[in-house]
C-alpha positions as CSV (number, residue, x, y, z in Angstrom):
1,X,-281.7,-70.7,67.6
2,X,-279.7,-68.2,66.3
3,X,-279.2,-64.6,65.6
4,X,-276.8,-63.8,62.8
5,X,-274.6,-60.8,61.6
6,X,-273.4,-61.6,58.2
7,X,-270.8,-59.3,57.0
8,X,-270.5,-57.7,53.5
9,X,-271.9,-56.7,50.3
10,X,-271.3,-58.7,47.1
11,X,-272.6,-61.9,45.5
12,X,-271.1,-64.1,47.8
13,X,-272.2,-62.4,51.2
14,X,-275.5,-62.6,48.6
15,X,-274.9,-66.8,48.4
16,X,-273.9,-67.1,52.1
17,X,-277.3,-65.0,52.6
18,X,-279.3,-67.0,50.3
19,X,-278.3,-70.2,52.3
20,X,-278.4,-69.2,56.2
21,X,-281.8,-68.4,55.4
22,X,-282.8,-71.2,54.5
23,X,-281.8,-73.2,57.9
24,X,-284.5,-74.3,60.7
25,X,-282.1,-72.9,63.3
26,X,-282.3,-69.5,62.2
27,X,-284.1,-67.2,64.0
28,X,-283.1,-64.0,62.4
29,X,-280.5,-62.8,59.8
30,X,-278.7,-59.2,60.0
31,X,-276.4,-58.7,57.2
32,X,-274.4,-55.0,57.3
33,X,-274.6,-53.5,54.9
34,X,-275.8,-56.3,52.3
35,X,-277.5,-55.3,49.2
36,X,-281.1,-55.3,47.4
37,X,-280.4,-59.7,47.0
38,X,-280.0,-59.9,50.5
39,X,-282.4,-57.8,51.8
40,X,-284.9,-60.5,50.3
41,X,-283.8,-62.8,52.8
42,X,-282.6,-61.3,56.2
43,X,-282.3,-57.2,57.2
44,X,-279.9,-55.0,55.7
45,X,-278.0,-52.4,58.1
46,X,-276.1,-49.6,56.6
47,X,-272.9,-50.3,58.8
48,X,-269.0,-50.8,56.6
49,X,-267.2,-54.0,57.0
50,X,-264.6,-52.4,58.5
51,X,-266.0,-50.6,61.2
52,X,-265.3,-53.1,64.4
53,X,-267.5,-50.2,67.1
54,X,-270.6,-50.1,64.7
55,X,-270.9,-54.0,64.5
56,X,-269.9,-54.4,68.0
57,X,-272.8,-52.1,68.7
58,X,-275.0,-54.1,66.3
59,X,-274.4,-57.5,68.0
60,X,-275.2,-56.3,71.6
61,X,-278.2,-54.4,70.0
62,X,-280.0,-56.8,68.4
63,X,-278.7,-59.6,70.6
64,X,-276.2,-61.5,67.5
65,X,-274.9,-65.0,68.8
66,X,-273.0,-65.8,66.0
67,X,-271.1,-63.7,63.5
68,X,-269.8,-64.5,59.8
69,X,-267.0,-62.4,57.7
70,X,-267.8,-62.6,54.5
71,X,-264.9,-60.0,52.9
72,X,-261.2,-60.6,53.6
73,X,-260.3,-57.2,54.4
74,X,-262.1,-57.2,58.0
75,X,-260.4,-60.6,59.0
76,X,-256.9,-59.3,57.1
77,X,-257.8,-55.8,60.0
78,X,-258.6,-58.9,62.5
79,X,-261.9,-58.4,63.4
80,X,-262.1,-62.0,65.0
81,X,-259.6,-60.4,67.4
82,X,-261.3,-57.4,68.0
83,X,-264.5,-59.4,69.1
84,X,-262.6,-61.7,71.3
85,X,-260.7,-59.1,73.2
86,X,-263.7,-57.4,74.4
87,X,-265.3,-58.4,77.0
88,X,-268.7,-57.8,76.2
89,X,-269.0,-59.7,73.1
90,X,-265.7,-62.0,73.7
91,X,-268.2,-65.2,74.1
92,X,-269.8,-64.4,70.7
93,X,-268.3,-66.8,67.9
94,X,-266.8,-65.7,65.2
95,X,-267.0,-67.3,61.5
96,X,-263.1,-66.7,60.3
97,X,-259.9,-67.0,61.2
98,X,-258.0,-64.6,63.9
99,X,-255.6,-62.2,62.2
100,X,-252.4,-64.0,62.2
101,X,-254.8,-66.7,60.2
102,X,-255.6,-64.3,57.8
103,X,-251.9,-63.3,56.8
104,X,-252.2,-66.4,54.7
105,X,-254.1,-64.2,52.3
106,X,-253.2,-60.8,53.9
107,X,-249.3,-61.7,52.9
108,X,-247.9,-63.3,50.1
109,X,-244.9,-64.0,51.7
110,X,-246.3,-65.3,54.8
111,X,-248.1,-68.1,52.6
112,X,-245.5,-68.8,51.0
113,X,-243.0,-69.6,53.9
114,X,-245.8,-71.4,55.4
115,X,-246.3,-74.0,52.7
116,X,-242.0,-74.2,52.7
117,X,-242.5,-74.9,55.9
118,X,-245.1,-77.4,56.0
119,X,-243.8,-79.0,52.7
120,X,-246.9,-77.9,50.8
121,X,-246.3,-77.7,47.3
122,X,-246.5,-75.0,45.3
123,X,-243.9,-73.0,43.0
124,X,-240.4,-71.7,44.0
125,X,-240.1,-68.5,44.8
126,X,-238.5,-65.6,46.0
127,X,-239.6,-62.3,48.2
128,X,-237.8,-59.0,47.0
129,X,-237.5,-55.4,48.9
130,X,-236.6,-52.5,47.3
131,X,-233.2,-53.1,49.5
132,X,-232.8,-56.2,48.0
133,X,-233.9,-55.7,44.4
134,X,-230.5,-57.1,42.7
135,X,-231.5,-60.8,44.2
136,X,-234.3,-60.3,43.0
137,X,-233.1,-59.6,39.5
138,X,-231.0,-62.4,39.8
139,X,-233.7,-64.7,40.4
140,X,-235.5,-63.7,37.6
141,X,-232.4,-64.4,35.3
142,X,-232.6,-68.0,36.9
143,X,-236.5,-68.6,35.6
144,X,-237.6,-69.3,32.2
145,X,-240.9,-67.1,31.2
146,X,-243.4,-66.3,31.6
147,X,-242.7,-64.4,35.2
148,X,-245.4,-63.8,38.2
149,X,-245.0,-61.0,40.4
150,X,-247.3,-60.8,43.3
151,X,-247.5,-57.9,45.6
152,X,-247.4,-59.3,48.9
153,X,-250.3,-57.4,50.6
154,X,-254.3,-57.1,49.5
155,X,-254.4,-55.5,46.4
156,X,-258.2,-55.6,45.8
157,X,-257.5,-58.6,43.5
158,X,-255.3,-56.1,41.3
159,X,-251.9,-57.2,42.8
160,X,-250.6,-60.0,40.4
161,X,-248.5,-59.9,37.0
162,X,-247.6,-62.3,34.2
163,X,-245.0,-60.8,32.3
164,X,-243.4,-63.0,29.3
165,X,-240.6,-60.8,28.9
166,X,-237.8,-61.0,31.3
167,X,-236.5,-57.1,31.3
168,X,-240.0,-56.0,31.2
169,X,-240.6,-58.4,34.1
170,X,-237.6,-56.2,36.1
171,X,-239.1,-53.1,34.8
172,X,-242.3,-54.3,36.3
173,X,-240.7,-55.5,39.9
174,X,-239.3,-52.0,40.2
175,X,-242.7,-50.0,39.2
176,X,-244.2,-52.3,42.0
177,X,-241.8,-52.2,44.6
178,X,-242.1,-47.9,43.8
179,X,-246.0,-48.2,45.2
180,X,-247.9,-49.4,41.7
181,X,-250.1,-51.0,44.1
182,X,-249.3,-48.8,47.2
183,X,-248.5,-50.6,50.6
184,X,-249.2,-53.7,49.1
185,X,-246.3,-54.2,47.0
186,X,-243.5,-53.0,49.3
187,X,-242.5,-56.6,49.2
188,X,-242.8,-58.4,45.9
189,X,-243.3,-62.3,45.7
190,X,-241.8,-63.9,43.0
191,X,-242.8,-67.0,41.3
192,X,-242.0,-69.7,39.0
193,X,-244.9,-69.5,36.6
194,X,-246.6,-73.5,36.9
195,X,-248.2,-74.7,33.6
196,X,-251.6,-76.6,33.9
197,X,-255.4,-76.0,35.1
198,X,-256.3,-74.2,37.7
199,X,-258.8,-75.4,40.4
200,X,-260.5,-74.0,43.7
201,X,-261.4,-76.5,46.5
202,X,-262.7,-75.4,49.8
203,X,-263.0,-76.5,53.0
204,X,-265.0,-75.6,56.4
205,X,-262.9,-75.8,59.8
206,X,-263.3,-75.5,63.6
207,X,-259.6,-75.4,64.0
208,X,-259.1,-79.5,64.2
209,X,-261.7,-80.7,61.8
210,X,-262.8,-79.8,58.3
211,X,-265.2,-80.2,56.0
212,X,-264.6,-80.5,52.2
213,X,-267.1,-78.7,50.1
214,X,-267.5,-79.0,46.5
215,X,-264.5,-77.9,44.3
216,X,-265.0,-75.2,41.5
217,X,-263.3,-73.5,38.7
218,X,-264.2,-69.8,38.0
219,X,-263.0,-67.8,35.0
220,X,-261.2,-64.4,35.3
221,X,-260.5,-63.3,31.8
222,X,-263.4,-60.4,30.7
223,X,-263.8,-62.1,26.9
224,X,-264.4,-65.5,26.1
225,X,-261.5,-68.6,25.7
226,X,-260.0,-66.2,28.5
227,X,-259.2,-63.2,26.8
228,X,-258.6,-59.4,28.0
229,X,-258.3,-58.3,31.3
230,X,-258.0,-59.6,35.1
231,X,-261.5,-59.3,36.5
232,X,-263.0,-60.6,39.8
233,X,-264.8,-63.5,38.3
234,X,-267.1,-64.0,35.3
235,X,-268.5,-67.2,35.8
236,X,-267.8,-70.6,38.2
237,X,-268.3,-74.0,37.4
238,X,-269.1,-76.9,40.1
239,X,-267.7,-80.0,40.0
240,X,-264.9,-79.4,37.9
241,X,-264.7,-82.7,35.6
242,X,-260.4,-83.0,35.8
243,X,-261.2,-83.4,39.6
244,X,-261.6,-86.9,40.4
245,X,-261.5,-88.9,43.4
246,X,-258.3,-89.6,43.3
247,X,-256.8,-86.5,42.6
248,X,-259.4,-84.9,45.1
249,X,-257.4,-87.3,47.7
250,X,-254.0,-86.2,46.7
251,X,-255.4,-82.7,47.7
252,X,-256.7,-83.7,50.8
253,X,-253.7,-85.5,51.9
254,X,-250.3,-83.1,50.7
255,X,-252.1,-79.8,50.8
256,X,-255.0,-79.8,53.1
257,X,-254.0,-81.9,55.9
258,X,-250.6,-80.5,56.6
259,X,-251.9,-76.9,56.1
260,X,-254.4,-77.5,59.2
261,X,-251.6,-79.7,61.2
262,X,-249.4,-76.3,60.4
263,X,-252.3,-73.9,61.7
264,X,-252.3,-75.7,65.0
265,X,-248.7,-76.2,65.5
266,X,-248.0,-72.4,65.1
267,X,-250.8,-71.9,67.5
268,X,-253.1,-70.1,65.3
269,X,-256.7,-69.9,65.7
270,X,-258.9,-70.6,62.6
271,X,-262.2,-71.2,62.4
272,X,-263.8,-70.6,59.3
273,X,-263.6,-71.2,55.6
274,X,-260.2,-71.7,53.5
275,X,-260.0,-71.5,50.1
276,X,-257.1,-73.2,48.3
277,X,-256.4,-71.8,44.3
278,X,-254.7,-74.6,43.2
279,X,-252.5,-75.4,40.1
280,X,-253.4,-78.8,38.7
281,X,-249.9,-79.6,37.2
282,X,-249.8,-83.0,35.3
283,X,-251.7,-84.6,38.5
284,X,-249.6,-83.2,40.9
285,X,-252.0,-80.2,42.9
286,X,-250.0,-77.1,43.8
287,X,-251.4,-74.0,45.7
288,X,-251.1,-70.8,43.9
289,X,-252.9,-69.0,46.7
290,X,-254.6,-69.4,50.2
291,X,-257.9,-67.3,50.7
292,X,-259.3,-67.3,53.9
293,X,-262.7,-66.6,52.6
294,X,-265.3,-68.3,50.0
295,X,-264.5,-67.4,46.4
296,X,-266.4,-65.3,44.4
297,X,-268.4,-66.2,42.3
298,X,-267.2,-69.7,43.2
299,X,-269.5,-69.5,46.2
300,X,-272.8,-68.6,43.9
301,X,-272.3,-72.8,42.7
302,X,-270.1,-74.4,45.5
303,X,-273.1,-73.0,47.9
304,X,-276.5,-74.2,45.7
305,X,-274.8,-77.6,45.9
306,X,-274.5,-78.1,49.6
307,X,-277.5,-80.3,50.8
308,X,-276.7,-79.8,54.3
309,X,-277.8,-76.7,57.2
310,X,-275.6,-74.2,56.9
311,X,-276.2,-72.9,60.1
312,X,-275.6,-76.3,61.4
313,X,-272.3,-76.7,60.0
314,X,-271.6,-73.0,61.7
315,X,-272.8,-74.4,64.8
316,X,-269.9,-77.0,64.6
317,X,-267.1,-74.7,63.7
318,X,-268.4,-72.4,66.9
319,X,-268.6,-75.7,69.3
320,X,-265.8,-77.2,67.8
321,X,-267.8,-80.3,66.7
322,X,-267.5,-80.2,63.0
323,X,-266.6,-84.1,62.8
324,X,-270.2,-84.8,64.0
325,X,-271.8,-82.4,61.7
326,X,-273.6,-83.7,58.4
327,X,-272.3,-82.1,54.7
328,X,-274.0,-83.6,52.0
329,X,-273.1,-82.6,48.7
330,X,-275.6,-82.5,45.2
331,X,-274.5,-84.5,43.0
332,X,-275.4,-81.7,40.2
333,X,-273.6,-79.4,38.5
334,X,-273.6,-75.5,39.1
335,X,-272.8,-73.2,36.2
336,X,-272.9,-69.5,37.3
337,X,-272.8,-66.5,34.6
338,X,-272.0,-63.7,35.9
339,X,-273.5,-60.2,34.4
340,X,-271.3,-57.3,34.4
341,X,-271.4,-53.1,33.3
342,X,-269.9,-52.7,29.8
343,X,-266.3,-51.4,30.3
344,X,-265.4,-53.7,33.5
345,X,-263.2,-53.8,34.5
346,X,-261.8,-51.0,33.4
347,X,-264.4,-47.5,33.2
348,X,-268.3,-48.1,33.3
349,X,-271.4,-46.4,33.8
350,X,-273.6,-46.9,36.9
351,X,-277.3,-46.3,38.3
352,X,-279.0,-47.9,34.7
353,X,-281.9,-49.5,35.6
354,X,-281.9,-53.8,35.8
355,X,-285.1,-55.5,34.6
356,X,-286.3,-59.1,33.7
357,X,-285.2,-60.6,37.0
358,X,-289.0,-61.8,37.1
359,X,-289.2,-63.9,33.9
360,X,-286.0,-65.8,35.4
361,X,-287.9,-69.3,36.5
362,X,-285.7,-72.4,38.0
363,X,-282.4,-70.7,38.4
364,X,-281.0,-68.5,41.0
365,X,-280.1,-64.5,40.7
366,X,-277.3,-63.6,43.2
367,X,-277.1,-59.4,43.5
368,X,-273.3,-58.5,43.2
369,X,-273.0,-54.7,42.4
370,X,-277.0,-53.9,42.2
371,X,-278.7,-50.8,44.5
372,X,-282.1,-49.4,45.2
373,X,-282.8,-45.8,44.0
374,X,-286.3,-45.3,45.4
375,X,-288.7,-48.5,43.8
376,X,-286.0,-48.8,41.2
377,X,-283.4,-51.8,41.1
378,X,-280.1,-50.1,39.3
379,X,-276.5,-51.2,38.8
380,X,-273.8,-50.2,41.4
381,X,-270.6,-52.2,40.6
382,X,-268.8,-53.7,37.7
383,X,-270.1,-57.3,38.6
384,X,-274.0,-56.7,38.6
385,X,-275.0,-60.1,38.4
386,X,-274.6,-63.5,38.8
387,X,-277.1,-66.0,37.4
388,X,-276.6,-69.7,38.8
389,X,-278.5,-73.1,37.6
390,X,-278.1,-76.7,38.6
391,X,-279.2,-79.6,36.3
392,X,-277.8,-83.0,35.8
393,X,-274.8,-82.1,33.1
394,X,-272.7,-78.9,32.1
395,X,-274.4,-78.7,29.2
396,X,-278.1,-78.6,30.9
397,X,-276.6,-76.2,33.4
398,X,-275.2,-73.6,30.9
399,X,-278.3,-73.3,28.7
400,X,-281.0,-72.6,32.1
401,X,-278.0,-69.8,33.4
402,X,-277.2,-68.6,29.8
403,X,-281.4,-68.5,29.0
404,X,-281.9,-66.7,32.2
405,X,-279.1,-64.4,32.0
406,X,-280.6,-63.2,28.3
407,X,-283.8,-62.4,29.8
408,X,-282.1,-60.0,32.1
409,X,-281.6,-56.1,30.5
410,X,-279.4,-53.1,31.7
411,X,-277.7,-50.5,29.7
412,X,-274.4,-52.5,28.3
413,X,-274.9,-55.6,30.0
414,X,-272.0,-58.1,29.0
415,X,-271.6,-61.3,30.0
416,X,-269.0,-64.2,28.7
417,X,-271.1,-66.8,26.5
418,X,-268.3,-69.5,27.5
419,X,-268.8,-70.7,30.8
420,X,-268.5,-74.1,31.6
421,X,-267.4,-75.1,27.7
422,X,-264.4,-76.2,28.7
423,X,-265.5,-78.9,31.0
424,X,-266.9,-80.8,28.3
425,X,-264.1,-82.0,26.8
C-alpha cells in the first residue's frame, strides 16, 4: 500500500488527485498545498512546491513512500535530486525526472540541441546572446514570417512570441534578450515558424519503458476561433480526430523512441511523465516543445480516459517494471471547458464567491484557481475552473461540459463556447 505526497496546486495536481484516489493500493493521499478540489479526495498541507526541507519533513512525518511532482518548477530546481541525495529519504521514489531531465523544459536550447542530436524533428533554429545578437539578426533575415522567439528559461508560460514583422521581430529579440522576461530570456531561441495543427501526446516512463496515454489538443487563445491573448489553457479535447493510428505510429517511432534512447545514452535519469507539443505538419509530427510534466488542462481529459490504476502504473515507473503494467484507455471522448475570472489573462478580480457546483450531475469539476474563505468556496486564480465530460462523440461531450459549465456562477465568469468544434470537421 502506499502513502503519497502529491505536489502542487492547480487543476491538474486537482486531475492527478482525482485519480490516485481512486486506486485500491492507496492507503492515504497527502497533497501540499493542493486546493478546495483536492482536499475532497486526500489532505491538503500548507507547504510551497518549492520548499525541498518542508516536504522532506512531510515525507519522514507522515511516513510518504512514493512522491509525485506535479509543477515543473520543483523538478526544473531538481527536487528528484534533492530527495535522492539525502540519506534519509534517498530510497523514497520519486515521480519525475532528475534535473538534468528537466532542462528539456527548463531550457530551450537544451531541447533543441537534444532533438539535433537525436535527429528528432522539429523546426530550425538558432540560440542568440546578447553577445551574439548580429547572428542572430542574420538569421532572422534568412526566415520568411511569421518569427518565434522563445526565451530559453521558464517563463511561467509567458516566454514565447510570434511576430509577423521581421524588424519588429529584431526589436523584440533585443527587448527580450534586455530581461522582458528576466533570467529567462538571457538566451533567446529562435525558430522557423512550422504551419499545421498542433497536438499533445504523452507518455509514462521508468527510464527504459513507456506508456502512451491518450493524445489531446488544448486551446490557448482567451476568445473563441483562437482569438486574443496567450493564456494557460481554456479547454482540452481527447482523442484528437487528425490523430490516427498511423500517424500516432510515426510519433512513436521518430519522436518518442529516440527521445528515450537519447535520455539513456546521455545517462540521464527520468522517471516520470513527458509531454511532447507537437506540430502536425502535412503528416509529418514535429516537436514544438518537451514538458516534463502533464499538460494543463490536457490532463483534466487525458486522465478521465485512463481505465487503468494509477497508482499501479506509479508502481512500475518506481520498480522499473512499466512493460508489465496494464494501461487501458476509454474509448470516449473528453471535452474539458475551462472557467476563468473576466480579464484573464490580463487584470481580474479575486475572492467572488463560486456556486452551482451541486447542480453539475455526470461530469467532472476540476478546482484550478478556487480557495476557502471560511464555509465559502471563492475564486483565487485566473483559471477557476475546469468542467470535463466523457460521452461517446465530441458533440455529446461538449453539450454535458458546456450544460454544466452554465450552471456554474461567479462574478465575470468567462468561458470559450468553442471547445472541441473544430474536431468535427
Amino acid at each position: 500500500m502506499y502513502r503519497v505526497l502529491l505536489t502542487g496546486s492547480g487543476g491538474r495536481e486537482h486531475a492527478l488527485a482525482w485519480k490516485l484516489a481512486q486506486s485500491k493500493r492507496l492507503e492515504k493521499l497527502f497533497i501540499a498545498p493542493g486546493n478546495p478540489g483536492t482536499a475532497a479526495v486526500g489532505e491538503n498541507i500548507a507547504v510551497a512546491v518549492n520548499d525541498f526541507e518542508a516536504l522532506k519533513k512531510i515525507t519522514l512525518e507522515q511516513k510518504i513512500n512514493l512522491i509525485v511532482v506535479g509543477p515543473e518548477e520543483p523538478l526544473v530546481n531538481g527536487i528528484v535530486d534533492f530527495f535522492a541525495a539525502d540519506k534519509a529519504v534517498s530510497n523514497i521514489p520519486v515521480i519525475g525526472p532528475c534535473r538534468r531531465g528537466a532542462q528539456l523544459e527548463g531550457s530551450k536550447d537544451f531541447a533543441k540541441n537534444f532533438m539535433q542530436r537525436y535527429g528528432i524533428p522539429t523546426a530550425r533554429y538558432q540560440t542568440v546572446t546578447a553577445e551574439t545578437i548580429a547572428a542572430g539578426e542574420q538569421f532572422l533575415d534568412e526566415l520568411p514570417a511569421p518569427y518565434v522567439l522563445k526565451a530559453d528559461g521558464l517563463a511561467a508560460g509567458k516566454g514565447v512570441l510570434i511576430i509577423h514583422s521581421r524588424d519588429e521581430a529584431k526589436r523584440q529579440l533585443r527587448n527580450m534578450l534586455q530581461g522582458m522576461f528576466g533570467a529567462a530570456s538571457n538566451k533567446v531561441v529562435i525558430e522557423e515558424f512550422l504551419q499545421g495543427i498542433e497536438l499533445s501526446a504523452f507518455i509514462l516512463t521508468d527510464g527504459k519503458n513507456y506508456k502512451l496515454l491518450p493524445e489531446a489538443k488544448d486551446y490557448k487563445r482567451a476568445g473563441d476561433n483562437d482569438t486574443g491573448l496567450n493564456t494557460g489553457g481554456m479547454g482540452a479535447v481527447s482523442p484528437v480526430p487528425f490523430a490516427t493510428p498511423a500517424f500516432l505510429q510515426k510519433v512513436e517511432r521518430q519522436i518518442i523512441q529516440p527521445t528515450i534512447a537519447g535520455l539513456q545514452q546521455e545517462g540521464i535519469t527520468y522517471k516520470g511523465f513527458l509531454f511532447f507539443g507537437l506540430m502536425n505538419v502535412n503528416g509529418t509530427p514535429c516537436v514544438i516543445e518537451y514538458n516534463v510534466r502533464m499538460g494543463d488542462p490536457e490532463t483534466e481529459v487525458v486522465l478521465p480516459r485512463l481505465q487503468s490504476d494509477l497508482l499501479d502504473l506509479f508502481d512500475g515507473v518506481a520498480q522499473q517494471t512499466l512493460d508489465a503494467k496494464a494501461c487501458a484507455i476509454a474509448p470516449e471522448t473528453a471535452v474539458a471547458v475551462v472557467c476563468v475570472s473576466g480579464g484573464y489573462p490580463g487584470t481580474y478580480g479575486k475572492g467572488y464567491p463560486v456556486t452551482g457546483l451541486e447542480e453539475v450531475k455526470g461530469s467532472i469539476v476540476f478546482h484550478a484557481g478556487t480557495a476557502r474563505q471560511q464555509d465559502t468556496l471563492v475564486t483565487a486564480g485566473g483559471r477557476v475552473l475546469a468542467v470535463t465530460s466523457l460521452a461517446e462523440s465530441v458533440p455529446a461531450a461538449r453539450k454535458k461540459s458546456y450544460d454544466a459549465a452554465a450552471a456554474i456562477h461567479f462574478q465575470d465568469i468567462c468561458f470559450r463556447r468553442d471547445i472541441g468544434l473544430d474536431c468535427l470537421n
